[in-house]
C-alpha positions as CSV (number, residue, x, y, z in Angstrom):
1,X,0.0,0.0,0.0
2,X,2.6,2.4,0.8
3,X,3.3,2.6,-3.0
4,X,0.5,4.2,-3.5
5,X,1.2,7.1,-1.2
6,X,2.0,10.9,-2.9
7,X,0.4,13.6,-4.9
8,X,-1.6,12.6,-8.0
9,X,-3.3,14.1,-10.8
10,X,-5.7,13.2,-13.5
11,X,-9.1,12.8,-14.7
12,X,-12.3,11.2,-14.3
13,X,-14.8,9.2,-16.1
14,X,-17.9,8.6,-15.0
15,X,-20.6,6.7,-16.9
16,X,-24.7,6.0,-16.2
17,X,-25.1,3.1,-18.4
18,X,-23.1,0.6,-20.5
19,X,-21.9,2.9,-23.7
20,X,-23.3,6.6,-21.9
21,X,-20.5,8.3,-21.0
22,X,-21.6,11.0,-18.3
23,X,-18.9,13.3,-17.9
24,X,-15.3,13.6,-18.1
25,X,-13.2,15.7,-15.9
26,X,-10.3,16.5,-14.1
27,X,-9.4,15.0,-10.6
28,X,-6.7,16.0,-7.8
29,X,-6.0,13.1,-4.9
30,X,-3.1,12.2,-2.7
31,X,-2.8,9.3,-0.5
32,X,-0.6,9.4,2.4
33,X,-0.1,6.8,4.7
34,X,-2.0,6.9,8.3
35,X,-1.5,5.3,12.0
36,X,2.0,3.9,11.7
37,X,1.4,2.9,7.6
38,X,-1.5,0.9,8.3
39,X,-3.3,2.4,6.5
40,X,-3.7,4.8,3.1
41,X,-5.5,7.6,3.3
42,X,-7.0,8.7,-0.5
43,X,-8.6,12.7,-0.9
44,X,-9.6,13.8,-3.7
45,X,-11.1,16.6,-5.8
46,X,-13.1,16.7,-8.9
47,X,-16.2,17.9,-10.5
48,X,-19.3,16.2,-12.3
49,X,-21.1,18.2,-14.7
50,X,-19.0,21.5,-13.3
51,X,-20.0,20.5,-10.0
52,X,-17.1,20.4,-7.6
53,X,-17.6,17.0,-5.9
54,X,-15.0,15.5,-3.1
55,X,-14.6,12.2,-1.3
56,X,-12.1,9.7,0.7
57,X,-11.0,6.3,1.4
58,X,-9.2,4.5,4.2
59,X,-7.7,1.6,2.5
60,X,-5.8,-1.3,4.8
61,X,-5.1,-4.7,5.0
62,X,-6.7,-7.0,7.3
63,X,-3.9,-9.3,8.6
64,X,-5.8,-12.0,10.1
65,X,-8.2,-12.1,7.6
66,X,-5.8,-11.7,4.7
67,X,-8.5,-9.4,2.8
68,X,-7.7,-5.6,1.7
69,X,-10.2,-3.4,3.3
70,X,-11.3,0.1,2.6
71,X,-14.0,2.3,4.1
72,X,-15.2,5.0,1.6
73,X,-17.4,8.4,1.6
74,X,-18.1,10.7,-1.2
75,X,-20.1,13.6,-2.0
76,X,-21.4,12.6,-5.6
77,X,-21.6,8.9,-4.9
78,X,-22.7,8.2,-1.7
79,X,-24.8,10.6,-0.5
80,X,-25.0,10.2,2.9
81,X,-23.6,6.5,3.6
82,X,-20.6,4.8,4.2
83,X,-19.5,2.3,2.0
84,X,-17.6,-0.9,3.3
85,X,-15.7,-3.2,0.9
86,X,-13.0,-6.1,1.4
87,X,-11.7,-8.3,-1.0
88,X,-8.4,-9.8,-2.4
89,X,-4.8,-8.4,-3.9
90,X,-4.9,-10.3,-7.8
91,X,-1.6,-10.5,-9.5
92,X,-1.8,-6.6,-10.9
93,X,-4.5,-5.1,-9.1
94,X,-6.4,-4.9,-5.6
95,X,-10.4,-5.8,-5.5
96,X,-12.9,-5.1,-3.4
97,X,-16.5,-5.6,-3.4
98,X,-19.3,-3.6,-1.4
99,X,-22.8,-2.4,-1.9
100,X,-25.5,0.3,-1.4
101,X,-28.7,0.5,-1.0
102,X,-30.7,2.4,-3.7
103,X,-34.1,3.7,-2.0
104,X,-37.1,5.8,-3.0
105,X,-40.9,6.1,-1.6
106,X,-41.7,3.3,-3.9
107,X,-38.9,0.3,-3.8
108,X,-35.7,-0.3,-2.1
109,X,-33.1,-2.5,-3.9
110,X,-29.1,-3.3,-2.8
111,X,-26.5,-2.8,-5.4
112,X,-23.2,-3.8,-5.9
113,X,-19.8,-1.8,-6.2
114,X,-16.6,-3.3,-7.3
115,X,-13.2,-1.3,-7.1
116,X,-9.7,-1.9,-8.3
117,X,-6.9,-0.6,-7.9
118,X,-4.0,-1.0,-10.4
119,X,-0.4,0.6,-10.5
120,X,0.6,0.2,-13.6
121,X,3.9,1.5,-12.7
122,X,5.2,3.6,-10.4
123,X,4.0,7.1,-11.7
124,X,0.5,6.2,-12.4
125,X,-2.9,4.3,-10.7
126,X,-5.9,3.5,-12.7
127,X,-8.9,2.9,-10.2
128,X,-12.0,1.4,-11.9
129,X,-15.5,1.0,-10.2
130,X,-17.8,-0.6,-11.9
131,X,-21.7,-1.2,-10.5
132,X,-23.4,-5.0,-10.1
133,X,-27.2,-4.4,-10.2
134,X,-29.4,-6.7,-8.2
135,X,-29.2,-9.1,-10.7
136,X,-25.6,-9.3,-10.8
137,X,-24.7,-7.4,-14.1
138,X,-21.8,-5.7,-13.9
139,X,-21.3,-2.4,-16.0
140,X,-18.2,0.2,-15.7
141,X,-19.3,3.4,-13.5
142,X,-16.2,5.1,-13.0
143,X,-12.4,5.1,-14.2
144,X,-9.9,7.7,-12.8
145,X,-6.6,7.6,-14.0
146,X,-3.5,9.4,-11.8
147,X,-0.4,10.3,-12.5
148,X,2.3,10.7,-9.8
149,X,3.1,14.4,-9.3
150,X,6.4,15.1,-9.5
């Protein structure tokens, strides 16, 4: 994790539906390691439809349950929740897996949220979320893509 940690810039895709690209914009993060480098800390900047929007992530490893583990809050995405997700490191990229809950006056239904993480080397991250509908189609939501700042 701690290879993640510095100043990154970039931009941001976001899309609503397979093929419907939403908007594309620039995005300012850094991660910086937390308690002792247990943990990455990710802030970032942005915008959506010339909207400034801005989130975070705690990112860690669980050692006793060998899962990665992060804990993220947004301003576009998330409204008001918390999002949990855990999963596994692959051989080029870290996974994880949580879910929301998508509720008006007239249904309720729980969504999926897949993350990776992938440094392609050591100057730039491409993070990829993509959203699993209740029926468990997956479909590409978001895709920022950093470069280290030098």
């Amino acid at each position: 994790l701690s290879l993640l940690a510095g100043d990154w810039e970039g931009s941001t895709s976001v899309w609503f539906g397979p093929d419907t690209l939403a908007d594309h914009s620039p995005v300012k993060g850094t991660m910086r390691p937390v308690l002792d480098g247990r943990f990455i800390l990710h802030e970032y900047k942005g915008s959506f439809g010339g909207e400034p929007l801005e989130g975070m992530a705690f990112i860690g490893y669980h050692l006793a349950l060998e899962k990665y583990q992060m804990a993220w809050i947004d301003s576009f995405h998330n409204g008001a929740a918390l999002m949990f997700c855990e999963g596994t490191k692959g051989n080029d990229k870290l996974s994880v897996l949580g879910s929301y809950a998508w509720v008006t006056p007239e249904i309720e239904q729980h969504w999926g949220w897949r993350t990776e993480i992938e440094m392609t080397n050591e100057d730039e991250i491409v993070i990829t979320a993509y959203n699993i509908s209740p029926e468990g189609e997956e479909v590409k939501a978001t895709e920022t893509i950093y470069k280290r700042v030098k």
